[in-house]
C-alpha positions in Angstrom: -154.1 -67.6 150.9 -156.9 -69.7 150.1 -158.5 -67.0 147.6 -158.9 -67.5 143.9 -157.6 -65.2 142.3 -159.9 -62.4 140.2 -158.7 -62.3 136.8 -160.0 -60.1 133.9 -162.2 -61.2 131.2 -164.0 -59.6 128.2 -167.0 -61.9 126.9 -170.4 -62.0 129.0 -171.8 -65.1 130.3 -174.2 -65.1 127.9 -172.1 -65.3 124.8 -170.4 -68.7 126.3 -173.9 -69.8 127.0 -175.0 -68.7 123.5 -172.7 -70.9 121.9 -173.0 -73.8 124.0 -176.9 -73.9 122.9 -175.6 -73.2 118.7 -173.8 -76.5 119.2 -175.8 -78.9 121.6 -177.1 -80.3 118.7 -173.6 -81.0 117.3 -172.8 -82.3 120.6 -175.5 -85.1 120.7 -175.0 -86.0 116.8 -171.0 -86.5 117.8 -171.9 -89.1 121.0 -174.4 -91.0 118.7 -172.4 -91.4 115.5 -168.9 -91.9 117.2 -169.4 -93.5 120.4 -165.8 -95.2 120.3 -164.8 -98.4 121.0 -167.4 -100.9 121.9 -165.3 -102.3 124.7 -165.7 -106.2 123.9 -163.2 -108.9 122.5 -162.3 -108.4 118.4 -161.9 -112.0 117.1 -158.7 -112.1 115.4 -160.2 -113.6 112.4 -163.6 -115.2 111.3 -163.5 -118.9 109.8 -166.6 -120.1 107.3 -167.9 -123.3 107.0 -170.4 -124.4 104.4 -174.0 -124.9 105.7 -173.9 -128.6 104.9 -170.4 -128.9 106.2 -170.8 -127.6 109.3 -171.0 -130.3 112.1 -170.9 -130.5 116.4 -167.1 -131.4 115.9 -166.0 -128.9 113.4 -164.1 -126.5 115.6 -162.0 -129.5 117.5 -161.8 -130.7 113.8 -159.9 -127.8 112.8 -157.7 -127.5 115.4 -156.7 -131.2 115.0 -155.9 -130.5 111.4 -153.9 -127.7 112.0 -151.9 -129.6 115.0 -151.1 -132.0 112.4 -150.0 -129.6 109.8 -147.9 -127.8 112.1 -146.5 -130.7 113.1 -145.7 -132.5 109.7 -144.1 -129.7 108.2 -142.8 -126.9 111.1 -142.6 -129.5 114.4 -140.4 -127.1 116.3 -139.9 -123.3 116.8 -136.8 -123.2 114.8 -138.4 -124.7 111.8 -141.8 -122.7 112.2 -139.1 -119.7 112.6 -137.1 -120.1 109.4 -140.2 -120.8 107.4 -141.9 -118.0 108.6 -138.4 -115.5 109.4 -140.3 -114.7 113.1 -137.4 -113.6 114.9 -135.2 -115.7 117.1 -135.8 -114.5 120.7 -139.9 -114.6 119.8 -139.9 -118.0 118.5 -140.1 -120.3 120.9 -142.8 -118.0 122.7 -144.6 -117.8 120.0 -145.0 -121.7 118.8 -145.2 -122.6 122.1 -148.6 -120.2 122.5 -149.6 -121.6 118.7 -149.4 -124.8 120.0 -151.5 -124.0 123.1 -154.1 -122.0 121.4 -154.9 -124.9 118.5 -155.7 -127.2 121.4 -157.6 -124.7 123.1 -159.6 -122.6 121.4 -158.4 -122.9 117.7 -161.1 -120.9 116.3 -162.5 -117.4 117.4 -164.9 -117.1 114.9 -167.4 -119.4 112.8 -169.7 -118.3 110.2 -171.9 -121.4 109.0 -172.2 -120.3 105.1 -175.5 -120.1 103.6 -173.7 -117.7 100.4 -171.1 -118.7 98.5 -170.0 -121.4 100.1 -173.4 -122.9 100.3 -174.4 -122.2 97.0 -178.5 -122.7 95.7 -180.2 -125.8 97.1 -183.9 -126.8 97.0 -185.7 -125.2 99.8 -186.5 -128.1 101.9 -182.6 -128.9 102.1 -181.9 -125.2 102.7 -184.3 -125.2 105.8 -182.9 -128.6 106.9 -179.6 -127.2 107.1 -180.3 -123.7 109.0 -182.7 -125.7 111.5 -180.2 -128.1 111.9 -177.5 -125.2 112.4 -179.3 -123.3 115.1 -179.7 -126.6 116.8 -175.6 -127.8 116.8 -174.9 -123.6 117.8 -177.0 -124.2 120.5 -175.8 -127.3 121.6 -172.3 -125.8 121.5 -172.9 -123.1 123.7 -174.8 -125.1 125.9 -172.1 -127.6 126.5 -169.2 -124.8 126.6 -167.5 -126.3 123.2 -168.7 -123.5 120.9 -166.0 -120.4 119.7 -166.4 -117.2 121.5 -168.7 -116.1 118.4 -170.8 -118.3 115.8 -173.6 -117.2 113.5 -174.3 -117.4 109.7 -174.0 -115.7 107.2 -177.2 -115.3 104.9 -178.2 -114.8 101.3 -178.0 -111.4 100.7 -180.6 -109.0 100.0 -180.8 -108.9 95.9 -183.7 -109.7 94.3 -183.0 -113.5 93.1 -182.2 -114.7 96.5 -183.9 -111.9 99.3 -186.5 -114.7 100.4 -184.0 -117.4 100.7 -181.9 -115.1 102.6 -184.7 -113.6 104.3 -186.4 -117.4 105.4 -182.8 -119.1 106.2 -182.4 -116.4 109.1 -185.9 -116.7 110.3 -185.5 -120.9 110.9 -181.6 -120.2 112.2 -182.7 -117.6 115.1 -186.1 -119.1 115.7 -184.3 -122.8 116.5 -182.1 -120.6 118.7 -184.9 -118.8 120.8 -186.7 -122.4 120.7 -183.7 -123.6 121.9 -183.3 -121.5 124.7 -182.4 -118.1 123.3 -179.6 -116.0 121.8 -176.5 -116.6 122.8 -174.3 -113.7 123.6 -171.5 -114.5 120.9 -174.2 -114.2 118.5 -172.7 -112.9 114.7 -175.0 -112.5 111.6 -173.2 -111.6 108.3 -175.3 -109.7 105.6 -173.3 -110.5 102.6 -172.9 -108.2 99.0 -174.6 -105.4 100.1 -174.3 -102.4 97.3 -177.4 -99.6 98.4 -178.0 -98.6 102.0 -181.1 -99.1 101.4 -180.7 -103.1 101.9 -179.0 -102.1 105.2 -182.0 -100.6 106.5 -184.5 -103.6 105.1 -182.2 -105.7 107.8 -182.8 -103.3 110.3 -186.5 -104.2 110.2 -186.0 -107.6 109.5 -184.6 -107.7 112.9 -186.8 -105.8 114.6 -189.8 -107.8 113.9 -188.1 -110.7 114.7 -187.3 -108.9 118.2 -190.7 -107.9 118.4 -192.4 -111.4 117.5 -190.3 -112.6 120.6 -190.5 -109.8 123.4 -186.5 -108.9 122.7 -185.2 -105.6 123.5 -184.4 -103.9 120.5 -181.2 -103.6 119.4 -180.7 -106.7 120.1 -179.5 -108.5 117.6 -176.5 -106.3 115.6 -174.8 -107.9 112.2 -172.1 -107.4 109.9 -171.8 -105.6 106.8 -169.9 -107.2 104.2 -168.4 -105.0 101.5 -167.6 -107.1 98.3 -169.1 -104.9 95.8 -168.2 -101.3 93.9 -171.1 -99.4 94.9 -170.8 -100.6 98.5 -167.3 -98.7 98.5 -168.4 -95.3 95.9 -172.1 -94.8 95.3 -173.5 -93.4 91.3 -174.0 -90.0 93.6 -170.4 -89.7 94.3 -170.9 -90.5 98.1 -168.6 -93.3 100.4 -171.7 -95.5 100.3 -169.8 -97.1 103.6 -170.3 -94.3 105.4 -174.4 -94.3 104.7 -174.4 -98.1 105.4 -172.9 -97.4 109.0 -175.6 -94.8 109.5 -178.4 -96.8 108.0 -177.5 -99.7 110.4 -179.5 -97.3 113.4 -176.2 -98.5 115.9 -176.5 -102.5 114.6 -173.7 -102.6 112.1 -170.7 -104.7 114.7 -168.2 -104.5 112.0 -167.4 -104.3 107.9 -165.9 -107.4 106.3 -163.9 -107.2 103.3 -164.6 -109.6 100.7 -160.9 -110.0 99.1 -162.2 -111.7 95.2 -165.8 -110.5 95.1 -164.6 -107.3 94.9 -161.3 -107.8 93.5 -163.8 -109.2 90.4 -165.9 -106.3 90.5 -163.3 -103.9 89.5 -162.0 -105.4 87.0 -159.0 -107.6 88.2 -157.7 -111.0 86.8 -158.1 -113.4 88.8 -154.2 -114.2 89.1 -154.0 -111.0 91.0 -156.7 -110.6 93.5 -155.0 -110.8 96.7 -155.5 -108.5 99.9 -152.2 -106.6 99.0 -153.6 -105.2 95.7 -154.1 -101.3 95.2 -158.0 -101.6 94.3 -158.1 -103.8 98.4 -155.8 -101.2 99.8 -158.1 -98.3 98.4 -161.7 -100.1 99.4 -160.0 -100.5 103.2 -158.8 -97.4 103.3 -162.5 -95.7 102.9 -164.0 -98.6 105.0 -161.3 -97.7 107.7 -162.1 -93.9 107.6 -166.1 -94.4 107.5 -165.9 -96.3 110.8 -163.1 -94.6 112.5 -164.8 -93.8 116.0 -168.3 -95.2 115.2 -167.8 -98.2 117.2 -167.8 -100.4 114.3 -165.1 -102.7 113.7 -163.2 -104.2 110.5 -162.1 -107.1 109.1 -159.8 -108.0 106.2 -160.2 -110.5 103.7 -158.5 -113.9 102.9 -156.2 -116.0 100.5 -157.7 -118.8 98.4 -153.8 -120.3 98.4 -154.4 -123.4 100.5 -151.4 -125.1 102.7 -151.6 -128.4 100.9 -150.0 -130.8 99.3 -145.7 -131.5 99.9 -143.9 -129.3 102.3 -142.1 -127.1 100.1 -145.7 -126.0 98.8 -147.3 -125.5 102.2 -144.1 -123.3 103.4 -144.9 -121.3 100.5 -148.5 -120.7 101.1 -147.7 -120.4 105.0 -145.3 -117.4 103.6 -147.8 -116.0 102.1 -150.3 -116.1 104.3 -147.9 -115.2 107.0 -146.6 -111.7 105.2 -150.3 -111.0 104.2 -151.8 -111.2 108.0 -148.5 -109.1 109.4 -149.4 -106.4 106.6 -152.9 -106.5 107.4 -151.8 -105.8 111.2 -149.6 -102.9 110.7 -152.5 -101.5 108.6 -154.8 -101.7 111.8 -157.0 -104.5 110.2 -156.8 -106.6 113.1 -159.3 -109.3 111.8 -159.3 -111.7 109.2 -160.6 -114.7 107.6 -159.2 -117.8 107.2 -160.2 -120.7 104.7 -158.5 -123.6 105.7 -157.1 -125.5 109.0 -153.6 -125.1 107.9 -154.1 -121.8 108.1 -154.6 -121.0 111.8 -151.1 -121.9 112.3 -149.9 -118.8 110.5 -152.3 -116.6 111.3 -151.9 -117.2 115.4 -147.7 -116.8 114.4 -148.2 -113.8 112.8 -150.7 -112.6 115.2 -148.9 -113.7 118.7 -145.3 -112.3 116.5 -147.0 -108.9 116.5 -148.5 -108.5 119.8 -145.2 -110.1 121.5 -142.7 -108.4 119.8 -143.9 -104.9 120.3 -144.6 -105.7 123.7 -142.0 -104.0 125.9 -141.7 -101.2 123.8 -145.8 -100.6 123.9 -145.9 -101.3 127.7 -142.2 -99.2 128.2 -144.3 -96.0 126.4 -147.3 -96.7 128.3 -145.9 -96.4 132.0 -143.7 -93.6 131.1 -146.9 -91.6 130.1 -148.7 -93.2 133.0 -145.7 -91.9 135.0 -145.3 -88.1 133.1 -141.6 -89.6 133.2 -140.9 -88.7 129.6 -138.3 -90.8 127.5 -137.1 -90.6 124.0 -140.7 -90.2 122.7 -143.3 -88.0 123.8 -146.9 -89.4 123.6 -150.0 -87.7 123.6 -153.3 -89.0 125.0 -154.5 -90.6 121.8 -151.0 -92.7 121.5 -151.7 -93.8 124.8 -155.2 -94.8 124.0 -153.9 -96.9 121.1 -150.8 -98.4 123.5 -153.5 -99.4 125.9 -155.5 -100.7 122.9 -152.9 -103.0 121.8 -151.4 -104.6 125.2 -156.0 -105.7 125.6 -155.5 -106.8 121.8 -152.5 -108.9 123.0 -154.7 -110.0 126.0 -157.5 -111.3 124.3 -156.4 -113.4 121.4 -153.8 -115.2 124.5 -150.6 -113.4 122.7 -149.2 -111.9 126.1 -150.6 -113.0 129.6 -151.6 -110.2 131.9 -149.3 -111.0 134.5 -146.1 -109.8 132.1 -148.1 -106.8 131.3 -148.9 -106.2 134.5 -145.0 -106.8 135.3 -143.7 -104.3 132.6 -146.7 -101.7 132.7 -147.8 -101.6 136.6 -151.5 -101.8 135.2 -154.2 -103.9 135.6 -156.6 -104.9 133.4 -159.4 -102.1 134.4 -156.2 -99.6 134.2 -155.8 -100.3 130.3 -159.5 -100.6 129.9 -160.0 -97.3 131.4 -157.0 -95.9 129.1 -158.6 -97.1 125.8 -161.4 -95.8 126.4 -163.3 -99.4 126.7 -166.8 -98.5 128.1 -166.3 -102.1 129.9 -164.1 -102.4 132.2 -163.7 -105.5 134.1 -160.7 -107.0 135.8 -158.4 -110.2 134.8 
């Protein structure tokens, strides 16, 4: 009693120890290129604004504009319902937290466009604008009315247009640090990125900028956006993704699609460039792969079919955008971007649809693994890791409360946290 018992073995000490120094090496690349999930809120989607459009009201503005679409054309949860086919016992939930979130908080995520949407502009209007954008972001933050992440999103890195790029996110984080400093929901998009190689000339872009202001480095981290061919295959045959993740030295925060630049790129009429398409599917698949584990996170595109006009015609839009945003959610692309005020009502339904009606069966799983109690399906540690991962999901964008988790599960906060592997833990 007491005594461990001797049990026979064949391999010397020094043959374990042997092969635990062959692989250290392994060891330390696996914790620095796949340090999991980063442990902070995922924005359900990210909304742009033109750099000239973009004023101190913008966000309340949206969320006023989509009250009143929601209002004009699905006023109650059986209309929204019908329109949308959510099913009956989630729909009055699930309008009622639409509702609630468009008066609260009706935007996640704001990217002030100085691309696309912004287009070429004489220089002195260009440096007008980003001044004038660091200065309302600042503002925002300071009087708690700004989304729980704002930024811009820059020229990109080609030849024509490096400088303006380069000089339009010099102004917008100096008026920042002038203004106080960076704020912590700080996002910078680097759009049409096609060589790694422009990935790392961001990299130290950013780190002088750190230096020139005493900031630790690593600071400041940015997206990727992949809108381009190469970005997706490279000439050498390589996932150019994958290199561009690597490249970003740990400062990549997540991939965005970019649904009609790349649609374009291979090829595709422009009648049938939509998120669903095989060429989208195939570009997120490899994006998905390349940043399974790495800590960086992805986004899906948009639709440019706008809720406007007569009711029939924004139901059909809202259908659309609806079934496109569930798809993208079953596919694991838990972001998004939306394009128009009318629609964050169908892209908080079809989020707040899918975290609340896979609710009690996720939370059901979770305790009975919790528990060892078994049940009609046997999960395995990873399963649980992604069951814990959704119920936060649900958590953060306001789709279930934590007290009903809490209820169905028997877990806190820091239990799930701990579960999915979320480095930060802290309580609700």
């Amino acid at each position: 009693m007491g005594q461990q018992e001797t049990v026979a073995t064949s391999l010397a000490d020094t043959v374990r120890e042997g092969i635990g120094a062959a692989l250290a090496q392994v060891d330390a690349d696996l914790a620095r290129r796949y340090p999991g999930d980063p442990g902070t809120r995922q924005p359900v989607h990210t909304v742009y604004v033109p750099g000239d459009a973009f004023a101190a009201d913008t966000l309340r503005s949206w969320g006023d504009q989509a009250l009143a679409a929601l209002d004009a054309h699905a006023p109650d949860a059986g209309a929204l319902a019908a329109v949308l086919g959510i099913p009956d016992v989630l729909a009055a939930d699930v309008h009622d937290r639409v509702r609630a979130k468009l008066a609260r908080e009706p935007v996640e995520d704001l990217r002030i466009d100085f691309e696309d949407g912004y287009g070429p502009r004489p220089d002195a209007e260009e440096d007008a604008a980003a001044a004038r954008a660091a200065a309302l972001v600042a503002a925002a933050y300071e009087n708690c009315t700004a989304a729980p992440y704002m930024g811009i999103r820059m020229k990109c890195m080609e030849a024509a247009v490096r400088d303006r790029g380069i000089r339009t996110l010099d102004i917008f984080l100096t008026g920042l640090m002038e203004a106080g400093g960076l704020p912590g929901g700080l996002v910078l998009t680097l759009p049409k990125v096609t060589y790694a190689e422009q990935v790392t000339a961001m990299v130290r872009l950013l780190e002088a900028f750190e230096k020139a202001h005493g900031l630790a480095s690593g600071r400041i981290g940015f997206e990727i956006q992949i809108e381009t061919t190469q970005s997706i295959l490279g000439a050498d045959g390589r996932a150019t993704v994958a290199r561009m993740i690597e490249a970003a030295e740990g400062r990549a925060t997540s991939l965005h699609y970019g649904t009609f630049d790349y649609s374009a790129s291979c090829g595709v009429s422009a009648a049938h460039q939509s998120l669903d398409h095989p060429v989208a599917d195939h570009a997120k698949a490899v994006m998905q792969v390349a940043a399974a584990g790495t800590g960086v996170r992805l986004s899906d595109g948009s639709t440019n079919v706008l809720p406007v006009g007569p009711t029939d015609r924004v139901h059909a839009a809202w259908r659309l955008h609806h079934g496109l945003v569930s798809r993208s959610l079953a596919r694991a692309y838990y972001q998004g971007w939306d394009m128009h005020p009318a629609h964050l009502p169908t892209r908080y339904a079809a989020v707040y649809a899918f975290y609340r009606g896979g609710l009690e069966q996720a939370a059901a799983r979770l305790a009975a693994y919790v528990a060892k109690a078994g049940g009609d399906v046997m999960d395995e540690p990873a399963t649980a890791k992604a069951l814990s991962g959704y119920l936060l999901r649900g958590l953060d964008c306001g789709a279930v409360d934590i007290a009903e988790v809490a209820r169905l599960t028997g877990m806190t906060r820091a239990d799930l946290n701990a579960l999915a592997g979320r480095p930060t833990a802290t309580e609700a």
